[in-house]
ZAVO-154103 format. One record per residue (C-alpha): chain; x, y, z. Coordinates in steps of 0.5 Angstrom, whole numbers. Example, Ala and Ser with C-alpha at 12.3 -4.5 7.8 and 13.67 -1.06 7.14 Angstrom:
<rs>
<r "A", <25, -9, 16>>
<r "A", <27, -2, 14>>
</rs>
This chain:
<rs>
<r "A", <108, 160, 55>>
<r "A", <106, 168, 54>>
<r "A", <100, 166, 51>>
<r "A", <98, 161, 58>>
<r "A", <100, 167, 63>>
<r "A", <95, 172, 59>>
<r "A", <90, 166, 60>>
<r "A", <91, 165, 67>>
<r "A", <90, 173, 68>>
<r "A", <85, 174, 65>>
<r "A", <81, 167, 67>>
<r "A", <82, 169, 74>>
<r "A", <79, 176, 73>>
<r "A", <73, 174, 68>>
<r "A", <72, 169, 74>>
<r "A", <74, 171, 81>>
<r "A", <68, 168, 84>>
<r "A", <71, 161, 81>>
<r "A", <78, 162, 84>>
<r "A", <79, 157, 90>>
<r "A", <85, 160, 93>>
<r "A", <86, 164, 88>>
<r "A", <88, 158, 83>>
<r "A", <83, 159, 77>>
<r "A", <81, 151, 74>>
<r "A", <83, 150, 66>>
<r "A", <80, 145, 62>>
<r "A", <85, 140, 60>>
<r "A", <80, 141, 54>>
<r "A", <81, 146, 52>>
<r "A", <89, 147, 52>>
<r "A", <89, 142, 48>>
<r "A", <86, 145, 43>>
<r "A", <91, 151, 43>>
<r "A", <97, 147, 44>>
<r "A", <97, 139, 43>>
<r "A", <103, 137, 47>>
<r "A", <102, 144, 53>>
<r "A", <105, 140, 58>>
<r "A", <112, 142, 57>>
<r "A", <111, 150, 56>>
<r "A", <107, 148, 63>>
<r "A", <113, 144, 66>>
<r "A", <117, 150, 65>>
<r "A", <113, 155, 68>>
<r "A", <112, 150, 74>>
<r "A", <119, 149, 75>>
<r "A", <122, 156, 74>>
<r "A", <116, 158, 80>>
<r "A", <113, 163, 74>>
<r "A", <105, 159, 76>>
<r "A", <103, 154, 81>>
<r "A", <98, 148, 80>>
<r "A", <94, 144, 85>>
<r "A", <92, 137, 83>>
<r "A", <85, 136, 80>>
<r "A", <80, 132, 82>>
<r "A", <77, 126, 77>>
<r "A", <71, 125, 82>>
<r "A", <68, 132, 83>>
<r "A", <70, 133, 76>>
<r "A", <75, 138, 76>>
<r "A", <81, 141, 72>>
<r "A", <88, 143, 75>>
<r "A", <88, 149, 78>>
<r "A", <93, 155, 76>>
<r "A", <95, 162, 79>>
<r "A", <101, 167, 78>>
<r "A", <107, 167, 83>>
<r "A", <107, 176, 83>>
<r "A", <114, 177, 85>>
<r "A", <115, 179, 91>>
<r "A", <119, 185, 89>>
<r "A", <116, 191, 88>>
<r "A", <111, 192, 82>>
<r "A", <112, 199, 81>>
<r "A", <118, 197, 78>>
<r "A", <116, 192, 74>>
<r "A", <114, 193, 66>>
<r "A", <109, 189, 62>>
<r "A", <111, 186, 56>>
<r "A", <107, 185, 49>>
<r "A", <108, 178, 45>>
<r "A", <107, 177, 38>>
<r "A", <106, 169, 37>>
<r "A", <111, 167, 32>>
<r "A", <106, 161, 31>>
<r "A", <102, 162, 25>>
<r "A", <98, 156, 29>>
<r "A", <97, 158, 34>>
<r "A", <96, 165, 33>>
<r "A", <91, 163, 27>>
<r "A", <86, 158, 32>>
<r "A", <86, 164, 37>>
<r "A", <84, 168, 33>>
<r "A", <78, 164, 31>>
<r "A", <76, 163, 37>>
<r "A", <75, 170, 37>>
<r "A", <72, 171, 31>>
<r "A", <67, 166, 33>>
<r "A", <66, 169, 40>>
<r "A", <65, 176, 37>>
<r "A", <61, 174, 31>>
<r "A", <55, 169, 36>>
<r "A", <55, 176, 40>>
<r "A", <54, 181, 35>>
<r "A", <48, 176, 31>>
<r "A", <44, 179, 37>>
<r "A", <47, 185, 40>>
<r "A", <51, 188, 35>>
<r "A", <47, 196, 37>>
<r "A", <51, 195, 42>>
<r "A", <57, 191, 41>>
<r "A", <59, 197, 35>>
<r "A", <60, 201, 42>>
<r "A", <66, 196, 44>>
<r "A", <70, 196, 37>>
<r "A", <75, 202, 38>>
<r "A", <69, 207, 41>>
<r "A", <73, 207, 47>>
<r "A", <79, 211, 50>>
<r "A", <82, 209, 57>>
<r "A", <87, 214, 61>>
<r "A", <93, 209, 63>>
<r "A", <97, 213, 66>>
<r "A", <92, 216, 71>>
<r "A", <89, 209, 73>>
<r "A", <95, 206, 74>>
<r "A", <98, 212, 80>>
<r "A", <90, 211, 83>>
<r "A", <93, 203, 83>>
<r "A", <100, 205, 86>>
<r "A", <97, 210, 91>>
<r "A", <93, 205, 94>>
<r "A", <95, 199, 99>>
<r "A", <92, 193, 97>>
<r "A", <95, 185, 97>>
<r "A", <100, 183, 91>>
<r "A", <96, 179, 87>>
<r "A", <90, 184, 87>>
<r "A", <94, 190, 85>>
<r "A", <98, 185, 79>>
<r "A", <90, 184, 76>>
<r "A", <88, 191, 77>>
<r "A", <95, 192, 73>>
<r "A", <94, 187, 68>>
<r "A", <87, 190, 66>>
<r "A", <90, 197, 65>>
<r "A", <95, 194, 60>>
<r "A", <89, 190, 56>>
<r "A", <86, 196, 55>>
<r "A", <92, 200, 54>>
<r "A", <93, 196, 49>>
<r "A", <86, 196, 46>>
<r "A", <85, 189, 46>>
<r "A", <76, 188, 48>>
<r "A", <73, 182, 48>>
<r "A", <67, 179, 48>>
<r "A", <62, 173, 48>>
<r "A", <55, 172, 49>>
<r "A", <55, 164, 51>>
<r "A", <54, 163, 58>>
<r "A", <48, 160, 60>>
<r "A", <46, 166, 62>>
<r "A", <45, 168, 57>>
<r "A", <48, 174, 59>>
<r "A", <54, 179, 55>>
<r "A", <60, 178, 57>>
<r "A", <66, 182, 55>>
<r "A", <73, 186, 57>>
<r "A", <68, 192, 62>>
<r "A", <65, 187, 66>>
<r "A", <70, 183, 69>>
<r "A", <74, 191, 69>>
<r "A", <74, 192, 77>>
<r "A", <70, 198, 78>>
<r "A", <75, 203, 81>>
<r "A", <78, 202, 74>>
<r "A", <71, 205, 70>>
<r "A", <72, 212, 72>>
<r "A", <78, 212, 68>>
<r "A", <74, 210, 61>>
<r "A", <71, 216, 57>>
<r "A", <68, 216, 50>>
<r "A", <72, 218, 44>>
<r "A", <66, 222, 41>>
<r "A", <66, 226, 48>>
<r "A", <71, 226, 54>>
<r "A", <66, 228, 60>>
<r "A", <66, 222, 65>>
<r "A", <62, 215, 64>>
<r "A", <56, 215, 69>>
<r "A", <52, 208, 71>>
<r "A", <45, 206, 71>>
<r "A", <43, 199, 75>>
<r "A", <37, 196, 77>>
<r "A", <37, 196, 84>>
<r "A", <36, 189, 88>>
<r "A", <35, 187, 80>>
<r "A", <34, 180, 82>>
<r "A", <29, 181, 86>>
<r "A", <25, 187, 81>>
<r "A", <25, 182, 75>>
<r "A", <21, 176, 81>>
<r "A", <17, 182, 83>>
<r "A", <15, 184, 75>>
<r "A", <14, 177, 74>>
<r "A", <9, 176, 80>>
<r "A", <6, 183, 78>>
<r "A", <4, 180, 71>>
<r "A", <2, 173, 74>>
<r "A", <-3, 178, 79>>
<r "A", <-5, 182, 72>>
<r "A", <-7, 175, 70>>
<r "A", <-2, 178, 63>>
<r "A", <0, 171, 60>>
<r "A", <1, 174, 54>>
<r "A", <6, 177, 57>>
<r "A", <9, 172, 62>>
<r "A", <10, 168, 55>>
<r "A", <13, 173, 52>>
<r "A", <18, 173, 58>>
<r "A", <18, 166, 57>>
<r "A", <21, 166, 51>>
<r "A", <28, 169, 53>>
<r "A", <30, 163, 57>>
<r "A", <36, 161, 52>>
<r "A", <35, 153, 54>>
<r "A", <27, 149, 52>>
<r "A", <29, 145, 59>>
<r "A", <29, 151, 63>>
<r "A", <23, 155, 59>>
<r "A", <19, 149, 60>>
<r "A", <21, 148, 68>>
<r "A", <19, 156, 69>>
<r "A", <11, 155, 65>>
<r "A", <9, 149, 68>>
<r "A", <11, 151, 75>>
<r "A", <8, 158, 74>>
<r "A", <2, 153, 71>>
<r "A", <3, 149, 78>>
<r "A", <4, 157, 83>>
<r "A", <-1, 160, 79>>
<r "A", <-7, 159, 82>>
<r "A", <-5, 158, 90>>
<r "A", <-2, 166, 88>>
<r "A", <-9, 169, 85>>
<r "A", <-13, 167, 92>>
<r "A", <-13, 172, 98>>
<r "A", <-10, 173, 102>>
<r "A", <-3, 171, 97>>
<r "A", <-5, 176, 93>>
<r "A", <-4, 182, 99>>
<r "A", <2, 179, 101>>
<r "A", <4, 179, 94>>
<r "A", <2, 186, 92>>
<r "A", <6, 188, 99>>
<r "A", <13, 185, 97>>
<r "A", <12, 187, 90>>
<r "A", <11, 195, 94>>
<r "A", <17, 193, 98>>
<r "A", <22, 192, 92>>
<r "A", <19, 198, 88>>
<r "A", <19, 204, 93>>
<r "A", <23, 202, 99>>
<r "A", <29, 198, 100>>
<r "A", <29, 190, 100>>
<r "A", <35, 189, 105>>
<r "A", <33, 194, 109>>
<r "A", <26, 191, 111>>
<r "A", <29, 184, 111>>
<r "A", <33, 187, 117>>
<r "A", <28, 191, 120>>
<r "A", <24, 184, 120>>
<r "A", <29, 180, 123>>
<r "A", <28, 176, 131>>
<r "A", <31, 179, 136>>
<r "A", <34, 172, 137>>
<r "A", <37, 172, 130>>
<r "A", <40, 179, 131>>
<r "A", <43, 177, 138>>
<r "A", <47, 171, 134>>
<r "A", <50, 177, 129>>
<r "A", <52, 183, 132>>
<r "A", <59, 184, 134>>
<r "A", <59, 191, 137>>
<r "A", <58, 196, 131>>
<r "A", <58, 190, 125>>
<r "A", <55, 184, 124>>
<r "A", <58, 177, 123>>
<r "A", <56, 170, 120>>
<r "A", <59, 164, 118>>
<r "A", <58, 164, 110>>
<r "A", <60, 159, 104>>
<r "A", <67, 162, 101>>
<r "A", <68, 158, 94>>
<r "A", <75, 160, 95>>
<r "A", <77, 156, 100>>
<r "A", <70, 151, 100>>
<r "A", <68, 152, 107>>
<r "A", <64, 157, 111>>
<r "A", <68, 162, 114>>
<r "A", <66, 167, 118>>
<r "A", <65, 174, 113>>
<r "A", <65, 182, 118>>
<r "A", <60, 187, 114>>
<r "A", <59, 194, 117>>
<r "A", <52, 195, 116>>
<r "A", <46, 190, 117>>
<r "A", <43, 192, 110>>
<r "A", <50, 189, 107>>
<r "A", <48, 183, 111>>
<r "A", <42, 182, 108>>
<r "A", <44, 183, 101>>
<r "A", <48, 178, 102>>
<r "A", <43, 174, 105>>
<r "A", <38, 175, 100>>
<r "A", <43, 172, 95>>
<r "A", <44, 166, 98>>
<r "A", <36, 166, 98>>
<r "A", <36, 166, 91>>
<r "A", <41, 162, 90>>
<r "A", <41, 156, 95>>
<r "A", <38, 150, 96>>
<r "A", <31, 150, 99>>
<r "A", <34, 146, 104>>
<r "A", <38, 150, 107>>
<r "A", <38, 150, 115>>
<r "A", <41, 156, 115>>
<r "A", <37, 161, 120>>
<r "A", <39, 167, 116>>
<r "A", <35, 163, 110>>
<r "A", <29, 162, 116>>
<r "A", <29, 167, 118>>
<r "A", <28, 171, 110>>
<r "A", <23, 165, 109>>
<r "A", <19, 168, 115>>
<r "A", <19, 175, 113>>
<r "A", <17, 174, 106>>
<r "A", <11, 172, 104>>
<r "A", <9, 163, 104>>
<r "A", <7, 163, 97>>
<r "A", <14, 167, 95>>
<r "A", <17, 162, 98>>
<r "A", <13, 155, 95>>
<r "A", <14, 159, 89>>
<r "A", <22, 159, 88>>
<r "A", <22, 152, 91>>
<r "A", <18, 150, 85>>
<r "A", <23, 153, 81>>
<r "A", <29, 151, 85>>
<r "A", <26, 142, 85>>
<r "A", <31, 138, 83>>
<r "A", <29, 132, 78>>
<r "A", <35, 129, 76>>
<r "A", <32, 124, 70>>
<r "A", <30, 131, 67>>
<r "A", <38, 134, 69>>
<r "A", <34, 140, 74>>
<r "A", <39, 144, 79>>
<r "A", <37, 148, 84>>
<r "A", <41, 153, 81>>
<r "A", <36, 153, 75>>
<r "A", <32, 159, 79>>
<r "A", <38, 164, 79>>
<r "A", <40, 163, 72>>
<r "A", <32, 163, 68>>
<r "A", <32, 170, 72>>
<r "A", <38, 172, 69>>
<r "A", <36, 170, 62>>
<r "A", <29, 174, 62>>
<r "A", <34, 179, 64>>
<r "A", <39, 179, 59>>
<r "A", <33, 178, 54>>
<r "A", <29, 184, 57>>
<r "A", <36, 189, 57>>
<r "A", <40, 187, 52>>
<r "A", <35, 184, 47>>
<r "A", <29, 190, 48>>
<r "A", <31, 196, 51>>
<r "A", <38, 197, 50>>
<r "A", <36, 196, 42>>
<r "A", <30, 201, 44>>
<r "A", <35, 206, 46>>
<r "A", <40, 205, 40>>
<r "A", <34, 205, 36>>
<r "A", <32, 212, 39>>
<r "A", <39, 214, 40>>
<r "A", <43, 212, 34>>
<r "A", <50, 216, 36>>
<r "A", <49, 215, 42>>
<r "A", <55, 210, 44>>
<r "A", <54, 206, 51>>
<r "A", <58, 200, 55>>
<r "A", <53, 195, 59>>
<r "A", <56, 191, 64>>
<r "A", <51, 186, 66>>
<r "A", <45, 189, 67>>
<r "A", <47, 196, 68>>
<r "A", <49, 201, 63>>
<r "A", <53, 206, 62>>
<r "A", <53, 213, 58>>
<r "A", <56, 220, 58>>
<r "A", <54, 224, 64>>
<r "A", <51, 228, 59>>
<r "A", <46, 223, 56>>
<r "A", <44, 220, 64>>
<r "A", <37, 223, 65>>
<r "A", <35, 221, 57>>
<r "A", <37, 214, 59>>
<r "A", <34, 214, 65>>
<r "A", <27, 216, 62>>
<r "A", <28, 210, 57>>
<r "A", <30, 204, 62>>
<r "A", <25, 207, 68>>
<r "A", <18, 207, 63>>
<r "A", <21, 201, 58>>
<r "A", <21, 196, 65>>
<r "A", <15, 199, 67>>
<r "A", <12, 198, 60>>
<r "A", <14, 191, 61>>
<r "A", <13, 188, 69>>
<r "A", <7, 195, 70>>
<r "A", <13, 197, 75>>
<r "A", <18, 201, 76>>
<r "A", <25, 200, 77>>
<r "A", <30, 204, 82>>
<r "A", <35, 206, 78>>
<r "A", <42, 209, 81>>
</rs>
């Protein structure tokens, strides 16, 4: 019954954009391989009000959905507790789980695995007075709280399973108020973070880059970094299909333009720089700006409040990326009016749906997050180790973080190895 409350914690955290209401779903599956007969221990949880469970769904293809019930006590006084498995079973099958999760993750990226394996220390005591001194809603401080206890404990997982290819582990889904308590045991000054600003749209724009260099050596090369053959073979031949319509004139201005833009001014800026003056009558409301989104916590679309018009656009862009083409959105119009046509019929093509071939429009998104986690984790996290052997890191999608006293050498590396590789140079921040 403790092993089934930790995973419903941690599912929650590692996937809070999956939550619907805040109930995290659970492969009936996968229980089962944990425990056979679960059903009691979950009825038990149910009946004494410690979780809540909504139905699942067999026509859309969902499991139940699980979340804890926190008390409505104070959780300053509550006290978490560690369990021993007294079933050599069970405890025999999770730990093999892991093994095998940690052992696929380090067959590619053990440089910087190593990193995670008893390299870390976590001040507990002062993250948990920030958390305590911090108003926020009961179920998010009892996550947060949870978090400090897991790495109190040194307990540091980590996969690289996903289709996106990417490495996953206990500091990514770490909230990232909670990173300022981490430091490296072989140095105690504070971690800094480097990331890739607007880092979808830079690895589309070192694609076109390549793609207007006419390099497709190098466009190959990237293609090879796409984990699945259905995906790989979907990126070359809409390349093969886009590529003579985006080396003509006037696309290839209109591309070099874009590529300028995400690399020496602010994407989301521009965007809202560019919007009608029709579409920006609809979203002001007095000092913020406001528009009806698609909230996958509540499957509906509610309205979402953001202080800054480049706040919008980032959100915007995203569903861009993300959303079907189409969309009727006037936001997503709007975008596809200010960037460039060819942009637009180019991430069309990667986004068609052929059912018979088992396409989705989120094809797009996760082939950019292969060719990223390929180029970060795979390339030059490990030239950066290779040249850096002592030098400890966490990576957290696709940032990194280091000791403050190795910032400016990482940001050297990372900044002239994409420009090595797209011919353009990131803004690192």
């Amino acid at each position: 019954m403790v092993y089934f409350i930790d995973l419903i914690s941690k599912k929650s955290i590692e996937r809070k954009t999956k939550l619907v209401h805040g109930y995290i779903r659970l492969k009936a599956e996968y229980l089962k391989t944990v425990l056979h007969n679960y059903n009691y221990q979950i009825d038990f949880l149910l009946s004494k009000g410690i979780i809540s469970r909504i139905p699942y769904s067999k026509g859309k293809k969902e499991s139940f959905g699980y979340k804890i019930n926190v008390p409505d006590e104070s959780l300053k006084a509550k006290k978490f507790r560690v369990y021993d498995f007294n079933s050599f079973t069970l405890r025999k099958k999770l730990n093999l789980k892991q093994i095998s999760s940690k052992k696929n993750a380090d067959s590619t990226t053990s440089h910087i695995t190593k990193w995670l394996r008893n390299n870390i220390t976590f001040d507990y005591e002062n993250a948990v007075k920030y958390l305590n001194s911090k108003t926020m809603e009961d179920a998010k401080l009892y996550h947060r709280l949870y978090c400090c206890e897991v790495l109190k404990q040194g307990v540091i997982n980590y996969s690289r399973e996903g289709k996106d290819n990417r490495l996953h582990s206990t500091f990514t889904s770490l909230p990232s108020e909670l990173r300022q308590f981490l430091k490296f045991k072989s140095n105690k000054n504070e971690l800094v973070s480097l990331d890739i600003k607007s880092s979808q749209p830079f690895h589309l724009a070192g694609i076109i880059n390549l793609i207007l260099l006419e390099d497709y050596k190098r466009i190959e090369y990237l293609s090879n970094f796409i984990k699945l053959s259905r995906l790989r073979n979907k990126f070359l031949s809409s390349l093969s299909v886009m590529i003579p319509k985006m080396t003509i004139e006037p696309a290839i201005i209109e591309l070099k333009e874009f590529i300028s833009i995400v690399t020496n001014k602010d994407l989301y800026e521009y965007i809202g720089s560019n919007f009608s003056s029709e579409h920006l009558k609809k979203i002001e409301s007095g000092k913020s700006f406001k528009d009806k989104f698609y909230n996958p916590s509540t499957r509906k679309k509610s309205i979402k409040s953001f202080n800054s018009l480049r706040a919008y656009c980032k959100l915007a862009m995203l569903e861009y990326m993300y959303c079907s083409s189409k969309s009727k959105e006037m936001r997503y119009l709007e975008i596809r009016r200010i960037l460039p046509n060819v942009l637009n019929e180019f991430i069309d093509t990667l986004k068609e749906v052929n059912t018979g071939l088992k396409d989705s429009k989120n094809d797009f998104p996760i082939i950019l997050q292969n060719i990223e986690a390929g180029l970060f984790l795979d390339v030059l996290c490990k030239e950066f180790h290779e040249k850096h052997i002592d030098t400890p890191f966490i990576t957290v999608h696709d940032s990194i973080m280091v000791d403050k006293s190795k910032k400016e050498i990482a940001y050297e590396m990372f900044t002239n190895g994409y420009n090595n590789i797209f011919g353009i140079t990131p803004v690192l921040g």
